[in-house]
N, C-alpha and C positions, 0 to 999 in steps of 0.2 A: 504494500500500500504506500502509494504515495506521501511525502509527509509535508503537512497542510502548511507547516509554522506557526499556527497558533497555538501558543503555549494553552492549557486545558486549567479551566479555573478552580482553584481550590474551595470549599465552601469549611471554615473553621468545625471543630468539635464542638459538642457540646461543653465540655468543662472548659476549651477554649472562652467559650460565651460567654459563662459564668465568672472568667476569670477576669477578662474585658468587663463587664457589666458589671461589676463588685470596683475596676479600680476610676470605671463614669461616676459613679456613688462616692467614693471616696477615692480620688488619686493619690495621695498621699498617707492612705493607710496601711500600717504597719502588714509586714507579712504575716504575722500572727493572725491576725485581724481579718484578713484574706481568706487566711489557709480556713479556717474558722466559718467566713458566712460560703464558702466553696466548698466546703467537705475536703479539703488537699492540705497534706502537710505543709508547713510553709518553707521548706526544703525546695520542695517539688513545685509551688508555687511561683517561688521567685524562678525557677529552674525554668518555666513555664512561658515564665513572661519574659525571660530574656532571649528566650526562640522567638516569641512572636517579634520582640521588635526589635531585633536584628534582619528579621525579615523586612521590616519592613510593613507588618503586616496589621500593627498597634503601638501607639505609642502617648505619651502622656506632654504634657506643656502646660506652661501657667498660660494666664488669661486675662486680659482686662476686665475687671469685676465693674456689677453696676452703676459706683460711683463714677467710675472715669468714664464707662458710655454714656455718664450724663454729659459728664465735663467736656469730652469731647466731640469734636465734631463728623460726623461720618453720612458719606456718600454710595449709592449704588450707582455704578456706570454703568450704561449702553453703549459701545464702542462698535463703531462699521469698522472695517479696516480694508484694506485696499485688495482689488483681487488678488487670491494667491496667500497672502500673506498674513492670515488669521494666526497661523501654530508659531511663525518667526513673534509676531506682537505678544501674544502670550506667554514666550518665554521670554523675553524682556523685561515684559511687563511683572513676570511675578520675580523678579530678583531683585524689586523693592518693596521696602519693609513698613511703607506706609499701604500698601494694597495687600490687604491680606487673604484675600479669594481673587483665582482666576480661575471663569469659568467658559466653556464653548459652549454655546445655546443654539440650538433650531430657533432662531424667531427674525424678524427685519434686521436685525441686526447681527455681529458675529460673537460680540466676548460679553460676557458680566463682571464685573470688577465692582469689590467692595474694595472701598477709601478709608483710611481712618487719620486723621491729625489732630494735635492738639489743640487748633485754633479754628475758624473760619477763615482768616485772613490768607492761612497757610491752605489751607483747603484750595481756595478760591485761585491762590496763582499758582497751584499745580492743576486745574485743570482747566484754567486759560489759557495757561500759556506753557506748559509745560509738556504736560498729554498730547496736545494738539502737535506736538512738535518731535514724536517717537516717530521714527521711521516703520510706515506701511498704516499708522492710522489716518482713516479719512473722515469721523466723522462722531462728536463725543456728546452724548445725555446725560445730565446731571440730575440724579431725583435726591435730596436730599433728605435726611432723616430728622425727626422732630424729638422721637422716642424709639428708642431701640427695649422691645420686651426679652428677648433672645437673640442670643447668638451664637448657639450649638451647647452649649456648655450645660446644659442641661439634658441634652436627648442622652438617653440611655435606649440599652438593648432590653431591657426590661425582660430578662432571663431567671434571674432569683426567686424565690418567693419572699414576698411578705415582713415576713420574720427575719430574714437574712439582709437581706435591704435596709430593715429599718435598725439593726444595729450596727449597718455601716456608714447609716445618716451623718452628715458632717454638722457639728456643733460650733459655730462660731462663737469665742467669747465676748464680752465688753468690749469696745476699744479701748486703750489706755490715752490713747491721743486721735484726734480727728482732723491731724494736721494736713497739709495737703504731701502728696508725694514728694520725696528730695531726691538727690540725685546719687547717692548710696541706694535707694528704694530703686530708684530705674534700672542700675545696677544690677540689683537681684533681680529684678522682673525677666533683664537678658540676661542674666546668667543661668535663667529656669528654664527657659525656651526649648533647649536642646533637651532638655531630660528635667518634667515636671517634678519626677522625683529625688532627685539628685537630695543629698545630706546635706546635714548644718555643716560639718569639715569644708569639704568641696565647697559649697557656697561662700561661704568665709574665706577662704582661701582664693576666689576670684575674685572678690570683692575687697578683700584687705580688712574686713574688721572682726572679732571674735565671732565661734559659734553663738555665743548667748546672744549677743546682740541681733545676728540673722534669726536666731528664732521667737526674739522678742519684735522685730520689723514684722515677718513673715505671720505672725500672729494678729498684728496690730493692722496689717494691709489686709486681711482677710476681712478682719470684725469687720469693719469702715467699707469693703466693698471697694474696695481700688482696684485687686487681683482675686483671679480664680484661678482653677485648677478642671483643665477637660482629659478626658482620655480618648480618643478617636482610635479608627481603624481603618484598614482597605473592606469599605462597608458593600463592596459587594459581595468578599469571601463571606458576610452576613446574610448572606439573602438580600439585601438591599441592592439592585443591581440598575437604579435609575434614581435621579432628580428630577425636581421641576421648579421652576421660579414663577410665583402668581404672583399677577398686580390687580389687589381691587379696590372698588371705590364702595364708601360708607358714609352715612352722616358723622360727621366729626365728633358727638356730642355721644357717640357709639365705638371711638374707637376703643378708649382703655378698656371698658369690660372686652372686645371682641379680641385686644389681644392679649389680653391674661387668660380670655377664657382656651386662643388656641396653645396657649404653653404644655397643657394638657394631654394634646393629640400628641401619640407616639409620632406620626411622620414628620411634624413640626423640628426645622433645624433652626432660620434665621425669620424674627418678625418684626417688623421695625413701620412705626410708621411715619410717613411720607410728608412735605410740604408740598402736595400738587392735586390735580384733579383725583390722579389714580393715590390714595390716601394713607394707603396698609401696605406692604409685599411681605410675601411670604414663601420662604421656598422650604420642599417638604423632602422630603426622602420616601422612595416610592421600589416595593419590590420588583413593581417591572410596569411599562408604560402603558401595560394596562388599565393601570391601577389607577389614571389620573384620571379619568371619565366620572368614576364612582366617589372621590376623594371629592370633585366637584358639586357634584350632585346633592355629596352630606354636608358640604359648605354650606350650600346655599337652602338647603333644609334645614340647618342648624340657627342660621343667619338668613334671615328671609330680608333681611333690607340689606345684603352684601353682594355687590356687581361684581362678579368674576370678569375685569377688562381684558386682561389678557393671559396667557399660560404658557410655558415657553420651555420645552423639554432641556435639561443639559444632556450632550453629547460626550465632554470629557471636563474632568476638573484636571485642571495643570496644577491649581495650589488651592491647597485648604489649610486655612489662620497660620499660615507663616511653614507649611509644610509642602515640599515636592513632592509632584505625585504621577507614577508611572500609569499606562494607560488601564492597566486594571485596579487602582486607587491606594498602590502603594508605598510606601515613602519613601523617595530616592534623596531627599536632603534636607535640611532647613535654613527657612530664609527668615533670619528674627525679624519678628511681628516690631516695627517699632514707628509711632505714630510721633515722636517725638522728631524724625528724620527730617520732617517739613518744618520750617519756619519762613515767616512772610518776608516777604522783602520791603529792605527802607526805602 
C-alpha cells in the first residue's frame, strides 16, 4: 500500500484526560494532589505528564487574570491578506507577543488575531500603522473589546467526577496588597510562560529575588486577579477536532447576564464583548463541524433576542495564548504572551 503521508491522529487515554483535566482545575497542584483526585501515584503522575508535554501534546502557562483584562486593552482582528500569502502573514504574525491567537478562518476574510496591550494609545498605532505595514496584509478590522468574560482559562475537559474536581478547586486567599503590577511581577509573569508550573527555586532564580518573596508575589497576583494559571492541549487528540468564531448582536442592556451565562457551556473558549453593531463574539470549541448547526440552534433557543450575525469555521490555529502550534494542535514553541511589548508613541 501506498503510503498517504498523513501522519494518523492520536486521540489521548482516558487517565491521559483525567490527568489534563485535574491540572485545567488546578495547574499548579501538587502531585500529591493529582495523583489523589486521578486514582495515579504521583510517581506515575508526574511521569505522565512529562510525556504529554514533551510531546507537545499538553502543556501548562500563566495567564493574565481578570484584573488586567480589565486594565487592558484588547482587540479581535479580521485581517484579508494578499493572494497566496495567508500561512507567510501568520507566521509573522504570531512571533509577536502582543497577538496572542492566530487563527485561519473560512469566512470574507483570511486570519483572526487577538490583540492585547497595555494601553489604547499602544493598541491604536499598532494597528494603524503598524499591521497595515506586515508584508502580504491587505486589509485590517478592528472590533474592539468592552469586557472580556473569558479567555480559555476556564474551559476544562470536564473528565473527573464531582468529588475529584471539587477538591482540586483552587482557593484564592486575601490579597495582602492591591497594588498594581511592578516590574519584578512582569518578570514572573514571563518567566511562567514556558512552564506554568515551574518552582519557587527556578522562578527566583530568573528573576533575582528569594523563593519566599516569589511565593509571597505569586500569591498576592493570584488573590487580586492580575494572573492565572491554564493548562491546554493539542485539543483535537481530545475529540475536539474543530472551532468556530461567532459574532452576534444583542440589546446591550443583555449583554453581562448573556455572557456569564455562556461561561457555563462546555464548548465556550473566548467571550468578550464588542464596541460595535455585532456586540458579543464568541468562539467555541466544536467536536466536529457538524456540530455548529445545532450549537446555533441552542443559542438562539437559549437567547431568543441573540442574532447569530455571522459564524466562521477555523481551519488551523498557528498560535494559541503565546503557544506554536503544529497543524494537528501541537506545540512546537512558545512565543511569550506579553502585552506590555506595545507602547505609544510621543
Amino acid at each position: 500500500m501506498q503510503d498517504s503521508g498523513i501522519e494518523p491522529q492520536r486521540l489521548l487515554s482516558e487517565a491521559d484526560l483525567e490527568l489534563i483535566d485535574a491540572l485545567q482545575i488546578n495547574p499548579r497542584a501538587s502531585w500529591a494532589d493529582i495523583g489523589a483526585a486521578t486514582g495515579a501515584d504521583p510517581v506515575t503522575a508526574a511521569r505522565r505528564w512529562r510525556r504529554l508535554n514533551s510531546a507537545g501534546e499538553a502543556w501548562t502557562t500563566v495567564a493574565l487574570g481578570q484584573r488586567q483584562m480589565h486594565a487592558m486593552s484588547m482587540a479581535f482582528l479580521e485581517i484579508d491578506c494578499a493572494a497566496g500569502a495567508a500561512v507567510e502573514v501568520a507566521d509573522t504574525l504570531a512571533r509577536a507577543g502582543h497577538l496572542i491567537t492566530v487563527q485561519h478562518v473560512a469566512a470574507g476574510h483570511d486570519l483572526f488575531v487577538i490583540a492585547v496591550a497595555a494601553s489604547m494609545p499602544a493598541l491604536a498605532d499598532y494597528v494603524l500603522t503598524d499591521l497595515p505595514r506586515v508584508p502580504g496584509v491587505a486589509k485590517v478590522r478592528t472590533h474592539v473589546a468592552t469586557r472580556v468574560f473569558e479567555a480559555s482559562c476556564r474551559w476544562r475537559l470536564r473528565v473527573l467526577p464531582p468529588r475529584s474536581a471539587g477538591a482540586l478547586a483552587r482557593r484564592a486567599g486575601p490579597a495582602e496588597s492591591t497594588r498594581p503590577m511592578d516590574e519584578v511581577d512582569r518578570l514572573l509573569f514571563k518567566a511562567l510562560l514556558a512552564d506554568g508550573r515551574a518552582g519557587y527555586s527556578e522562578l527566583a532564580a530568573a528573576v533575582g529575588v528569594s523563593e519566599r518573596t516569589v511565593q509571597r508575589r505569586l500569591s498576592r497576583l493570584v488573590a487580586t486577579g492580575d494572573i492565572d494559571f491554564r493548562c491546554d492541549l493539542a485539543r483535537s487528540h481530545a475529540g475536539w477536532h474543530s472551532s468556530a468564531v461567532l459574532w452576534l448582536r444583542m440589546p446591550d442592556g443583555l449583554l453581562e447576564e448573556t455572557g456569564r451565562a455562556l461561561l457555563d457551556w462546555p464548548e465556550t473558549r473566548t467571550c468578550a464583548a464588542l464596541a460595535g453593531a455585532r456586540n458579543l463574539l464568541l468562539t467555541v470549541g466544536l467536536h466536529g463541524v457538524w456540530d455548529l448547526h445545532p450549537l446555533v440552534v441552542r443559542l438562539e433557543e437559549r437567547f431568543p433576542y441573540v442574532s447569530v450575525v455571522d459564524r466562521q469555521i477555523v481551519l488551523r490555529q498557528s498560535k494559541l495564548y503565546g503557544r506554536i502550534l503544529d497543524r494537528l494542535g501541537r506545540c512546537t514553541g512558545v512565543v511569550a504572551v506579553d502585552p506590555w511589548s506595545l507602547s505609544p508613541r510621543l
